[in-house]
KEDRENZA-147241 format. One line per 8 residues: number of its first residue (from 1); their letters; for each residue x, y, z of C-alpha. Coordinates in nm, 4 decimals, padded with zeros to 6 digits. Layout:
N
NUM) a) X:Y:Z ~ ... .
! end
This chain:
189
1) xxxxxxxx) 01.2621:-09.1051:-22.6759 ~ 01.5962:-08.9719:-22.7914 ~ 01.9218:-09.0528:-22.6196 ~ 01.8402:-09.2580:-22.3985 ~ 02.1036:-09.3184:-22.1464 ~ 02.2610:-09.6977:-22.0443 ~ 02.0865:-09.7318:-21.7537 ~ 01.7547:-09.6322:-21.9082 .
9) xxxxxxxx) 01.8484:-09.8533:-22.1968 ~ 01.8474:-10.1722:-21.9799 ~ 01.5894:-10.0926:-21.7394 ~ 01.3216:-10.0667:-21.9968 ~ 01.5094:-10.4040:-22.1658 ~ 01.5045:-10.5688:-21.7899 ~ 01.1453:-10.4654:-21.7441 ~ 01.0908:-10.6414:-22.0845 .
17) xxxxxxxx) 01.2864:-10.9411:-21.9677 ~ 01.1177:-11.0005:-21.6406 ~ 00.7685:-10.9558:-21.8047 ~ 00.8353:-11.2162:-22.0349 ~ 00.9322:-11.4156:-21.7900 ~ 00.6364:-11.4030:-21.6124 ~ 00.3997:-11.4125:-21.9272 ~ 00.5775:-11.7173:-21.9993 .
25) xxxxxxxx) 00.5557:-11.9053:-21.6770 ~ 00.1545:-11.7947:-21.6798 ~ 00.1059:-11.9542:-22.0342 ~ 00.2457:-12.3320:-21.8841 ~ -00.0575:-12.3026:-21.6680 ~ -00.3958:-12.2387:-21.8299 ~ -00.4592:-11.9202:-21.9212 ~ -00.6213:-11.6376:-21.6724 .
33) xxxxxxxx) -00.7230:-11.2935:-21.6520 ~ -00.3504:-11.2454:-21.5510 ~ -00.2103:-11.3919:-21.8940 ~ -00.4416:-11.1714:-22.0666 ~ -00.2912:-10.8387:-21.8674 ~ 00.0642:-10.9543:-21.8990 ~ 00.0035:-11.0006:-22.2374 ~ -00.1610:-10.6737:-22.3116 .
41) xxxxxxxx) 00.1331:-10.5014:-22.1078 ~ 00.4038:-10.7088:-22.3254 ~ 00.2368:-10.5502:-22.6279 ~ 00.2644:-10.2500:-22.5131 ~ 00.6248:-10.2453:-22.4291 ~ 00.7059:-10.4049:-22.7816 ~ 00.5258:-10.0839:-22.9375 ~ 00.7442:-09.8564:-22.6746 .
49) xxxxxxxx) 01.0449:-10.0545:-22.7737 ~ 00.9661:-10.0717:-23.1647 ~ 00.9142:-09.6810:-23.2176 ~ 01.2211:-09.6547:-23.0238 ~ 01.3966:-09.8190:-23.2761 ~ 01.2104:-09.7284:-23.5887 ~ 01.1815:-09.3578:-23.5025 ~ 01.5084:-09.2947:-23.2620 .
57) xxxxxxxx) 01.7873:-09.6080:-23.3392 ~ 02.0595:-09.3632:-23.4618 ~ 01.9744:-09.1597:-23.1183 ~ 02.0054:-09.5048:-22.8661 ~ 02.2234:-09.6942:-22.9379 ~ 02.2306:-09.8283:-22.5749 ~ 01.8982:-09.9806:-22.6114 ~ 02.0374:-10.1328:-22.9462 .
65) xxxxxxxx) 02.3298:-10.2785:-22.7526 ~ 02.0889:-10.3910:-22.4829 ~ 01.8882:-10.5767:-22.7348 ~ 02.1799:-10.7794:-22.8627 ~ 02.3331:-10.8464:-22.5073 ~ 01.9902:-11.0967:-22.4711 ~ 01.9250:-11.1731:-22.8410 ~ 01.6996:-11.4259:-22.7441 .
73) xxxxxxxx) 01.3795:-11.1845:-22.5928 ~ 01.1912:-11.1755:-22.8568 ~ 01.1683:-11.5735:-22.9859 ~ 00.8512:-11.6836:-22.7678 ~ 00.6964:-11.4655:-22.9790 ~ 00.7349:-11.5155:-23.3004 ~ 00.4402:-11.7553:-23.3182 ~ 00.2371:-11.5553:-23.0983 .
81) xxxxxxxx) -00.0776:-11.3852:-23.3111 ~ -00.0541:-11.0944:-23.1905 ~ 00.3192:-10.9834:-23.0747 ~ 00.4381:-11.1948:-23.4001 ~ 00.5074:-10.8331:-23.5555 ~ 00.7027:-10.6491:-23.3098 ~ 00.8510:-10.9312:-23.2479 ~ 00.9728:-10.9871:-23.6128 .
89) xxxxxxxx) 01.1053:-10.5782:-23.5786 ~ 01.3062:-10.6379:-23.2715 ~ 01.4397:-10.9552:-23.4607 ~ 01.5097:-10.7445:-23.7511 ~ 01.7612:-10.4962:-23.5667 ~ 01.8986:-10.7604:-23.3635 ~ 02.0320:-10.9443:-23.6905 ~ 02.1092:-10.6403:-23.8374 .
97) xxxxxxxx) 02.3552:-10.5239:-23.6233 ~ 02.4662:-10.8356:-23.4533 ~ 02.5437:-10.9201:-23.8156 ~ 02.7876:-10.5907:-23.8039 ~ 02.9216:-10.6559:-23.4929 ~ 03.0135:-11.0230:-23.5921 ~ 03.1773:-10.8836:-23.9434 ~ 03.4412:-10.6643:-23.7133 .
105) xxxxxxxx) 03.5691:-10.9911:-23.6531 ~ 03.6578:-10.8887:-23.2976 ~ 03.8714:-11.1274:-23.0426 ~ 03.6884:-11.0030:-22.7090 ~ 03.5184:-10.6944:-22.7893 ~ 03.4665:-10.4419:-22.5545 ~ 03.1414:-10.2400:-22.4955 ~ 03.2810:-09.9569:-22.6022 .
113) xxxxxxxx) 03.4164:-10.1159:-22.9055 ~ 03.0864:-10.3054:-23.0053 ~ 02.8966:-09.9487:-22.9366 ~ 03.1347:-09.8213:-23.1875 ~ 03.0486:-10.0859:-23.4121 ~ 02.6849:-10.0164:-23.3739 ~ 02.7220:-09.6480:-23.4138 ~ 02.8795:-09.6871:-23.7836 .
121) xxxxxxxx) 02.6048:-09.9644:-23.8495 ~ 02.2989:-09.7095:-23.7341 ~ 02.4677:-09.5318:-24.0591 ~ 02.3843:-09.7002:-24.2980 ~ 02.0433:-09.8830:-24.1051 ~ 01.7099:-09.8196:-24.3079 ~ 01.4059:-09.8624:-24.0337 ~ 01.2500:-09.9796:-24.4304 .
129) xxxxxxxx) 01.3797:-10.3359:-24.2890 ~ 01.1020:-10.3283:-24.0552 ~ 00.7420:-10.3175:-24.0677 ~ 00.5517:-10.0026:-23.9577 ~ 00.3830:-10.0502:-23.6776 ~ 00.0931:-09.7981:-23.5994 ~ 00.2141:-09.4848:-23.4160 ~ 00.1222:-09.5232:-23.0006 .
137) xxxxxxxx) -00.1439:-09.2899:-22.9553 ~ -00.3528:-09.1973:-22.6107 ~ -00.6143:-09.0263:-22.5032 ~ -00.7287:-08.8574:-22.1991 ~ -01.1152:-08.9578:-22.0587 ~ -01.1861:-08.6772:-21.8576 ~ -01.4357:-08.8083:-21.5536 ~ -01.7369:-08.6099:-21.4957 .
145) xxxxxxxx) -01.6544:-08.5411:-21.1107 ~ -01.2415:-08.4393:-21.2215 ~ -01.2489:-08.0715:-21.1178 ~ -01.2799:-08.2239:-20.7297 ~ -00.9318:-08.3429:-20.7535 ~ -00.7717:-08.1091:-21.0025 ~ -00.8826:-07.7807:-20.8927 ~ -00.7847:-07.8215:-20.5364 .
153) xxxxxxxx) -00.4645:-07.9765:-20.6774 ~ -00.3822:-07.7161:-20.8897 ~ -00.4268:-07.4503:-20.6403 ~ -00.2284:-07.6412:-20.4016 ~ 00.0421:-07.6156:-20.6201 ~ 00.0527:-07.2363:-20.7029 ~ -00.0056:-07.1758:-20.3330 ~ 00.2917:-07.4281:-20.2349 .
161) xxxxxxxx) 00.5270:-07.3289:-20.5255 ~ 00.4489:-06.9664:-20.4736 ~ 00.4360:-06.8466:-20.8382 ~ 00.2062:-06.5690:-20.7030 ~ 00.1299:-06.4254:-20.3851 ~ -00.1465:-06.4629:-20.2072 ~ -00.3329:-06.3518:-19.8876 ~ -00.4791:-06.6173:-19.7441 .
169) xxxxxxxx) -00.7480:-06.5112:-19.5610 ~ -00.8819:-06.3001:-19.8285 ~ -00.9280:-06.5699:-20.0916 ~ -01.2008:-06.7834:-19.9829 ~ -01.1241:-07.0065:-20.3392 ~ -00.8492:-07.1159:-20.1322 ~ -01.0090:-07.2378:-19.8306 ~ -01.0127:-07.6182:-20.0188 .
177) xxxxxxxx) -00.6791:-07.5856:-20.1066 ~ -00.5470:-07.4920:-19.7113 ~ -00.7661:-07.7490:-19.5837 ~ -00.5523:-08.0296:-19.8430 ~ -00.2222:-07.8462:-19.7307 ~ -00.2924:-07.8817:-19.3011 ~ -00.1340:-08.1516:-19.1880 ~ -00.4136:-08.3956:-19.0172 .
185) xxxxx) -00.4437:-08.3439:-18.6415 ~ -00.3718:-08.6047:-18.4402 ~ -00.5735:-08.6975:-18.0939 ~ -00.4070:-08.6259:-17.8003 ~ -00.5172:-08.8598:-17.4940 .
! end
């Protein structure tokens, strides 16, 4: 999450853009189990985006410039129960600092002179303007059969990175793992 660099910046913004797109072209129709994923995943990009910004903004500034290249993202959901919030955060910065960048009273600003103008704004910027939004938290669910996969993987690995050596044929823990490694035979007619 910290420095983040341009092209970063506006692929997670793009990604953004192109799911709300398509969230928004769903909701014309009646809702689906589709609107319902797309929505969920727009959520969770506004939380990605939004600790970005309330824990990092002084650190990507890109991402800040992104936002107010397309200022617009965020107004579908302003009356939208659930993303209302986020929403209101991304809102927030964008005013913020498009507020800055319009008080430099620039002709036809540059990026780098706008990211200048941002930079002095993340200064004096207070993330107390925006609402906390629960930290993103995960957790692992182990599934009861996961050693099959990640004890051959994990072998694999040592065997193919060759942090230690090994004699094959003595090991019989690797037998899995050199089985996984063979490349499969193919018939010959």
């Amino acid at each position: 999450m910290r420095n983040y660099s341009v092209v970063i910046s506006f692929l997670l913004y793009s990604l953004f853009e192109l799911l709300t797109k398509r969230y928004l072209k769903l909701t014309e129709k009646e809702p689906n189990e589709d609107t319902i994923v797309y929505e969920d995943v727009l959520m969770f990009m506004l939380e990605i985006i939004n600790s970005i910004l309330f824990h990092r903004l002084k650190h990507n500034l890109q991402l800040v410039y992104a936002l107010l290249l397309k200022r617009e993202i965020s107004t579908p959901f302003q009356s939208h129960p659930r993303l209302t919030e986020p929403a209101k955060n991304l809102d927030q910065v964008i005013n913020y600092f498009s507020t800055r960048v319009s008080e430099a009273n620039l002709k036809a600003p540059s990026s780098s002179e706008v990211l200048t103008i941002i930079e002095e704004a993340s200064r004096t910027w207070s993330n107390q303007k925006m609402k906390s939004i629960p930290d993103l938290k995960f957790q692992y669910e182990e599934e009861p059969d996961a050693y099959e996969f990640f004890i051959p993987y994990v072998w694999a690995l040592l065997l193919r990175k060759n942090f230690i050596y090994w004699s094959e044929e003595k090991c019989r823990v690797l037998d899995s793992c050199v089985f996984m490694n063979e490349e499969p035979e193919t018939p010959t007619t």
